[in-house]
LOMARTI-145892 format. One record per residue: z, x negated, y negated of N, C-alpha, C in turn; residue number from 1. Coordinates in nm, 2 decimals. Example, Ala and Ser with C-alpha at 12.3 -4.5 7.8 and 13.67 -1.06 7.14 Angstrom:
+--------+--------+--------+--------+--------+--------+--------+--------+--------+-----+
|   n_pz |   n_px |   n_py |  ca_pz |  ca_px |  ca_py |   c_pz |   c_px |   c_py |   i |
+--------+--------+--------+--------+--------+--------+--------+--------+--------+-----+
|   0.78 |  -1.32 |   0.57 |   0.78 |  -1.23 |   0.45 |   0.78 |  -1.32 |   0.33 |   1 |
|   0.71 |  -1.28 |   0.22 |   0.71 |  -1.37 |   0.11 |   0.79 |  -1.29 |   0.00 |   2 |
+--------+--------+--------+--------+--------+--------+--------+--------+--------+-----+
end
This chain:
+--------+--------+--------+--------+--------+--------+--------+--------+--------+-----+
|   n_pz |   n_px |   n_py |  ca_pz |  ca_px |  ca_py |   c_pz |   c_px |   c_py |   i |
+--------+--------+--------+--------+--------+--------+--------+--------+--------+-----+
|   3.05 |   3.75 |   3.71 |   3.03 |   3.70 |   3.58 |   2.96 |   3.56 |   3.60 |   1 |
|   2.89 |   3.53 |   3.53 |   2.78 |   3.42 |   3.52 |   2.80 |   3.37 |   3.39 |   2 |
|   2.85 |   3.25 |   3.42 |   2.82 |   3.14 |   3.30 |   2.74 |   3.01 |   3.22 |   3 |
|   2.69 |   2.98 |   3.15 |   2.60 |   2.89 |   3.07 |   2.67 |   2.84 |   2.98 |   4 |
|   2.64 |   2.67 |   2.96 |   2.67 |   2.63 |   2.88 |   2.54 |   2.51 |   2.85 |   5 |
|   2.52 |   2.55 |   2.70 |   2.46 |   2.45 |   2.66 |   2.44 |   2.39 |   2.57 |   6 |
|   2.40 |   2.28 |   2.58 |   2.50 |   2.09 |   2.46 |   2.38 |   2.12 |   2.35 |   7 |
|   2.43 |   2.12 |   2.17 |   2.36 |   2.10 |   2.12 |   2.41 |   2.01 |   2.06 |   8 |
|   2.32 |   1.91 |   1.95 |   2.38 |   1.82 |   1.87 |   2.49 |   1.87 |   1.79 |   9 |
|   2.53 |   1.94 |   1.71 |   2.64 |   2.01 |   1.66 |   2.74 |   2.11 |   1.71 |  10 |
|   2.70 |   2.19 |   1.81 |   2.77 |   2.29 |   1.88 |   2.70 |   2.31 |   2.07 |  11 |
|   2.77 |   2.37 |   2.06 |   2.80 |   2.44 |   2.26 |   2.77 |   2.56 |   2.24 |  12 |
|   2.65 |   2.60 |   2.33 |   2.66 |   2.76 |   2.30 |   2.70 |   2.79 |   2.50 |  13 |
|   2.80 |   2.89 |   2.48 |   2.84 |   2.94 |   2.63 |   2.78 |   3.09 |   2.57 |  14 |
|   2.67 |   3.08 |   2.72 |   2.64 |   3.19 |   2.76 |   2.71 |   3.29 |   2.88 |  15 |
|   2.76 |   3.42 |   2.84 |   2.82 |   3.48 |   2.94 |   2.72 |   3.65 |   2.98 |  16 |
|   2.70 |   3.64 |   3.09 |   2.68 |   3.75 |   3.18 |   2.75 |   3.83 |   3.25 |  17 |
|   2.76 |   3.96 |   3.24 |   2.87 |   4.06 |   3.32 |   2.97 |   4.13 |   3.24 |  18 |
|   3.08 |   4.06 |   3.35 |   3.20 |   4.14 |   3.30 |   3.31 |   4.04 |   3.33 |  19 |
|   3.42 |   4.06 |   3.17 |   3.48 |   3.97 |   3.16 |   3.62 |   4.05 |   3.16 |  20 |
|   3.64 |   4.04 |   3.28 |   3.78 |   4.12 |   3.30 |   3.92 |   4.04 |   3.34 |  21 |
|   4.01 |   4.11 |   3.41 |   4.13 |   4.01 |   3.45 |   4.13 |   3.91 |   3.59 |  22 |
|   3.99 |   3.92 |   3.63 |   3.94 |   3.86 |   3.74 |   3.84 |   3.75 |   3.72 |  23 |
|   3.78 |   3.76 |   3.61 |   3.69 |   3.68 |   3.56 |   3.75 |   3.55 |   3.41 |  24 |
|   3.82 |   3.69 |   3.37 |   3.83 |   3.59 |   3.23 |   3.90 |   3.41 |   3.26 |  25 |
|   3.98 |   3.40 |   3.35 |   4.04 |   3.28 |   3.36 |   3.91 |   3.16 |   3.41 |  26 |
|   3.78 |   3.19 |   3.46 |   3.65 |   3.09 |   3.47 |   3.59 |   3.09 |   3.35 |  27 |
|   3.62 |   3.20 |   3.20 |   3.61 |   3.18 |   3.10 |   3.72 |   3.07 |   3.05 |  28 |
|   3.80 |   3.13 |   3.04 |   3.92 |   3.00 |   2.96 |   3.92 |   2.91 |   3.00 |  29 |
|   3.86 |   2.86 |   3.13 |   3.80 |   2.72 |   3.19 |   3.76 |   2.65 |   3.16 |  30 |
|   3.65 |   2.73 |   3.11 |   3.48 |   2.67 |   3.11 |   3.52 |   2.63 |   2.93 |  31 |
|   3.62 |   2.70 |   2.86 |   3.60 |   2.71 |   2.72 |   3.71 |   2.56 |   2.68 |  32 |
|   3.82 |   2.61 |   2.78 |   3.88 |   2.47 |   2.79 |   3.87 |   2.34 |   2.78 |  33 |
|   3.73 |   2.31 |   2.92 |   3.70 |   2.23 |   2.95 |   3.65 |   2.13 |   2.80 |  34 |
|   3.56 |   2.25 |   2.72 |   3.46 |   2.22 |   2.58 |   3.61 |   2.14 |   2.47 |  35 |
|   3.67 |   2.25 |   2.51 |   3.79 |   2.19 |   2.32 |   3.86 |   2.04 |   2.43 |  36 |
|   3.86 |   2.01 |   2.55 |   3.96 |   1.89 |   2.59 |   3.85 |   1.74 |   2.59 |  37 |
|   3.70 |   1.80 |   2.56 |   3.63 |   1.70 |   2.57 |   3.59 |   1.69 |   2.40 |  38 |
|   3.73 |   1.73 |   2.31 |   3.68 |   1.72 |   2.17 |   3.57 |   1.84 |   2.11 |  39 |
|   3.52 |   1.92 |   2.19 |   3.41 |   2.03 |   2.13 |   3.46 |   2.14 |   2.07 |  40 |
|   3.48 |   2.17 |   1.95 |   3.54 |   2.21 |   1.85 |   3.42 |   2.36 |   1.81 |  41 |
|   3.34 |   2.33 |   1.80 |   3.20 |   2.43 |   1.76 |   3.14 |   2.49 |   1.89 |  42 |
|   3.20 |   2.59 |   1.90 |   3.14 |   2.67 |   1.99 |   3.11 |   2.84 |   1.97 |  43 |
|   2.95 |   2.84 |   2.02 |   2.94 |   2.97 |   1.96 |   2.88 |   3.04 |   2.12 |  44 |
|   2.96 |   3.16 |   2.17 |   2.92 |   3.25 |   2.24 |   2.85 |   3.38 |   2.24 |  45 |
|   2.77 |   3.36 |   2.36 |   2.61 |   3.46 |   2.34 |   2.71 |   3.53 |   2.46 |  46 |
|   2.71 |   3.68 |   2.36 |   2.75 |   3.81 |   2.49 |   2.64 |   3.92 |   2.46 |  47 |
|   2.52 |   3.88 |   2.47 |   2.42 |   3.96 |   2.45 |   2.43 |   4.05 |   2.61 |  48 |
|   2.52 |   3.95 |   2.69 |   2.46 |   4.04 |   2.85 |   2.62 |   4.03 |   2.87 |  49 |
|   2.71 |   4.05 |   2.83 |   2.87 |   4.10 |   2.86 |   2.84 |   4.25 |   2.83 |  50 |
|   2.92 |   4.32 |   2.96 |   2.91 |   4.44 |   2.99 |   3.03 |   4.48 |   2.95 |  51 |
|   3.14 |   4.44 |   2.91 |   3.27 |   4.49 |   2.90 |   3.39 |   4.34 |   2.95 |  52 |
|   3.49 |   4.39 |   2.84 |   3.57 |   4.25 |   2.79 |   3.71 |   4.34 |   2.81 |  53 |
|   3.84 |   4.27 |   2.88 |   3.89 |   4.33 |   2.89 |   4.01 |   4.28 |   2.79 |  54 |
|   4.15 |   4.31 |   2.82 |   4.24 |   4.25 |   2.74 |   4.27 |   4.11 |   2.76 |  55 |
|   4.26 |   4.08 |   2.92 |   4.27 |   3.95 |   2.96 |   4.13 |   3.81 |   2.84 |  56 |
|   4.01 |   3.92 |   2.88 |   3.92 |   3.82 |   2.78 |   3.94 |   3.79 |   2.66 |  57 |
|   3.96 |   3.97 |   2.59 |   4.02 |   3.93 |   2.46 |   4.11 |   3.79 |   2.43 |  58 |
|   4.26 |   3.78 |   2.54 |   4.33 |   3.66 |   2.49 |   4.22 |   3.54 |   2.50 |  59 |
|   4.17 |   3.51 |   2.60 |   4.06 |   3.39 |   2.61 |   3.97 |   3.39 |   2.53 |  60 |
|   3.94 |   3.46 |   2.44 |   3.90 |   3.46 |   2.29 |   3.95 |   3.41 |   2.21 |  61 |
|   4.08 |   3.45 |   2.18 |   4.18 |   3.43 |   2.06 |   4.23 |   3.31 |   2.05 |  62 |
|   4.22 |   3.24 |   2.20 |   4.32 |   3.11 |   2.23 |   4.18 |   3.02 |   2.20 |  63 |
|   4.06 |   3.06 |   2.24 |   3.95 |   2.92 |   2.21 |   3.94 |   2.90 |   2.07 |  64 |
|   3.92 |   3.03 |   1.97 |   3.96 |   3.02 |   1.86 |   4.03 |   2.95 |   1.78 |  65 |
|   4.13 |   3.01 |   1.85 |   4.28 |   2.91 |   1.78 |   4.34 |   2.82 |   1.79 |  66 |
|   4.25 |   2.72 |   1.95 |   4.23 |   2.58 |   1.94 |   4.13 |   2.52 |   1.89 |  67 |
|   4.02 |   2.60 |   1.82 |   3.92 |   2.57 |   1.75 |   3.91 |   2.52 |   1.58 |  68 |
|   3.99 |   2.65 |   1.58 |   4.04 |   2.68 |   1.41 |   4.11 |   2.59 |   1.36 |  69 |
|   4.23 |   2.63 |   1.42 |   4.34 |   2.66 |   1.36 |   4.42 |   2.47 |   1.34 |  70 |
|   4.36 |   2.43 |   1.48 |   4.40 |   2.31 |   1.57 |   4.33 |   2.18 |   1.50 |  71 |
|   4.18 |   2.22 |   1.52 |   4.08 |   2.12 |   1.50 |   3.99 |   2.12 |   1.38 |  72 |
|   3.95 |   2.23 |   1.31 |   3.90 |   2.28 |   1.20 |   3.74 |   2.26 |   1.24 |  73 |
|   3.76 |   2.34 |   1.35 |   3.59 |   2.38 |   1.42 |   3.64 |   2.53 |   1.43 |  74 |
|   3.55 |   2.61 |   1.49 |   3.55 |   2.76 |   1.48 |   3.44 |   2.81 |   1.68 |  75 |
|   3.48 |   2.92 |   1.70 |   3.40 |   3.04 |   1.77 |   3.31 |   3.09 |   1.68 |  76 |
|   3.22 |   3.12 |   1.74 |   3.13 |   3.21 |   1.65 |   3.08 |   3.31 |   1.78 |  77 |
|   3.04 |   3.44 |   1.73 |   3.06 |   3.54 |   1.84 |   2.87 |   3.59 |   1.80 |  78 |
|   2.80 |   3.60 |   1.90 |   2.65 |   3.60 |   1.87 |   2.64 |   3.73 |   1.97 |  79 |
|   2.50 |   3.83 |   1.90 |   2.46 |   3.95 |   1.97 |   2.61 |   4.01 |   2.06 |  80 |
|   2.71 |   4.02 |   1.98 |   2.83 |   4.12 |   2.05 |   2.78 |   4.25 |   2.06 |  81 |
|   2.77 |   4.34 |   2.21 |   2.74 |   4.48 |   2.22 |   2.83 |   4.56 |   2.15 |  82 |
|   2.77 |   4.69 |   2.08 |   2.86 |   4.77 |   2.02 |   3.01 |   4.81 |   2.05 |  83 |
|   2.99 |   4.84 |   2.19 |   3.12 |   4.86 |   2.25 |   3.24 |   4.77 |   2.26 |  84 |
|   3.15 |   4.58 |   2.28 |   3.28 |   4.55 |   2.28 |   3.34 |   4.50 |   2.13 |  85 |
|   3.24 |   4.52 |   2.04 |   3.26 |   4.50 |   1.88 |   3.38 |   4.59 |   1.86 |  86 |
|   3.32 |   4.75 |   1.89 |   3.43 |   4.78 |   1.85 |   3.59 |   4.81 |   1.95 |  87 |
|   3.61 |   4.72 |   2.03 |   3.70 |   4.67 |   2.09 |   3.76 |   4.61 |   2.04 |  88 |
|   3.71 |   4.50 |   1.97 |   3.75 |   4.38 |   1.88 |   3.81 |   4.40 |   1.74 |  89 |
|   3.68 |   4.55 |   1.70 |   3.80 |   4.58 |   1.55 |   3.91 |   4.68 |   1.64 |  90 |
|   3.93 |   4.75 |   1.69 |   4.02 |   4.82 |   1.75 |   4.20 |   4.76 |   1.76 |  91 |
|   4.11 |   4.66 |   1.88 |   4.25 |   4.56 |   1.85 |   4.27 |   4.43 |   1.71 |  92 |
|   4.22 |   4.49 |   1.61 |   4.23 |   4.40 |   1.50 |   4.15 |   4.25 |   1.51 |  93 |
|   4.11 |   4.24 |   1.60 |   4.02 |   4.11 |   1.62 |   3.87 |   4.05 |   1.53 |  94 |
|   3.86 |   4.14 |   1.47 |   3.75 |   4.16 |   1.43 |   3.75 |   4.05 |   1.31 |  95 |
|   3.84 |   4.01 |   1.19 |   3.89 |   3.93 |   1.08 |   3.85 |   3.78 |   1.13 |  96 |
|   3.92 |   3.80 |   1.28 |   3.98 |   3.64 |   1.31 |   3.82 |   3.55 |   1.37 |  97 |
|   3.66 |   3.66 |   1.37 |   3.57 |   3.55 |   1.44 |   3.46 |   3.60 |   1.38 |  98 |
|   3.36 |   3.47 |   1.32 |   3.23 |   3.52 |   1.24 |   3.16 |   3.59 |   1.37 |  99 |
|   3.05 |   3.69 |   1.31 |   2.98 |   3.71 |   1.40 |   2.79 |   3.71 |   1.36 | 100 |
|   2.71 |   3.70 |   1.49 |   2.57 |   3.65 |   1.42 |   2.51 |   3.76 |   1.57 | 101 |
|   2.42 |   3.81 |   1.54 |   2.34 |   3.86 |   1.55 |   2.18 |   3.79 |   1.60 | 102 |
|   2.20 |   3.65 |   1.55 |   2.08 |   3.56 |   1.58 |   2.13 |   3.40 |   1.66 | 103 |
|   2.11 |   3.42 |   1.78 |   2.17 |   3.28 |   1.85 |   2.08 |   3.12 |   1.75 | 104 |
|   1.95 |   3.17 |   1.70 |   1.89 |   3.06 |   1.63 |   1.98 |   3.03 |   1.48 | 105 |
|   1.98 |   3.17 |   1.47 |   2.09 |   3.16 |   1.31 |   2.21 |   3.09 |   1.31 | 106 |
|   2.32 |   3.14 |   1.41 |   2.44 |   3.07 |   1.48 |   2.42 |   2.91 |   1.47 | 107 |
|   2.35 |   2.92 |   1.55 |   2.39 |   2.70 |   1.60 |   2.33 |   2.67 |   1.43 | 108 |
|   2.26 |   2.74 |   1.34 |   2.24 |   2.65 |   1.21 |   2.32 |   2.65 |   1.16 | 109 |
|   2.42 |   2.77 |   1.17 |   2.53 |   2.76 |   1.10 |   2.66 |   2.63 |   1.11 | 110 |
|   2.62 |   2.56 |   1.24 |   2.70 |   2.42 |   1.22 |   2.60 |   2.27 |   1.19 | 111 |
+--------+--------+--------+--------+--------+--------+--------+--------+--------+-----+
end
């Protein structure tokens, strides 16, 4: 898995490549970490090239969220999610808890 991150004036977009499984996802919750402990509240993730998310990713989803949201009154925003792992996300009910965009240009205007 390959990671990107990069600073805009209002938000972080982390870019992820691969596969985010129980081997990988913890250099995700890292990297996502690192963003909410330096204050970065607005972060929106490009999985245009995630190949499959496992349950482990799912929680490193839920938790950036909900030190996003819930914590700080910043958000995840989920950009070009593949069909499969979309509907992974409504499967396990996830689907409610994160906007999603289709347009990484559209995303970062939205903060």
């Amino acid at each position: 898995m390959e990671i990107n991150v990069v600073e805009y004036k209002r938000c972080d977009v982390v870019s992820v490549k691969g596969r985010v499984d129980s081997f990988t996802a913890p250099k995700l919750g890292e990297t996502l970490t690192a963003l909410t402990d330096a204050g970065k509240f607005h972060i929106i993730i490009d999985m245009t090239e995630v190949q499959y998310v496992s349950s482990a990713g799912l929680r490193v989803l839920i938790d950036a969220q909900k030190t996003c949201k819930h914590l700080n009154r910043g958000e995840v925003i989920l950009v070009s999610v593949p069909k499969q792992i979309y509907d992974t996300l409504d499967l396990a009910g996830f689907v409610p808890l994160f906007k999603f965009n289709d347009d990484l240009t559209a995303a970062v205007g939205n903060f």
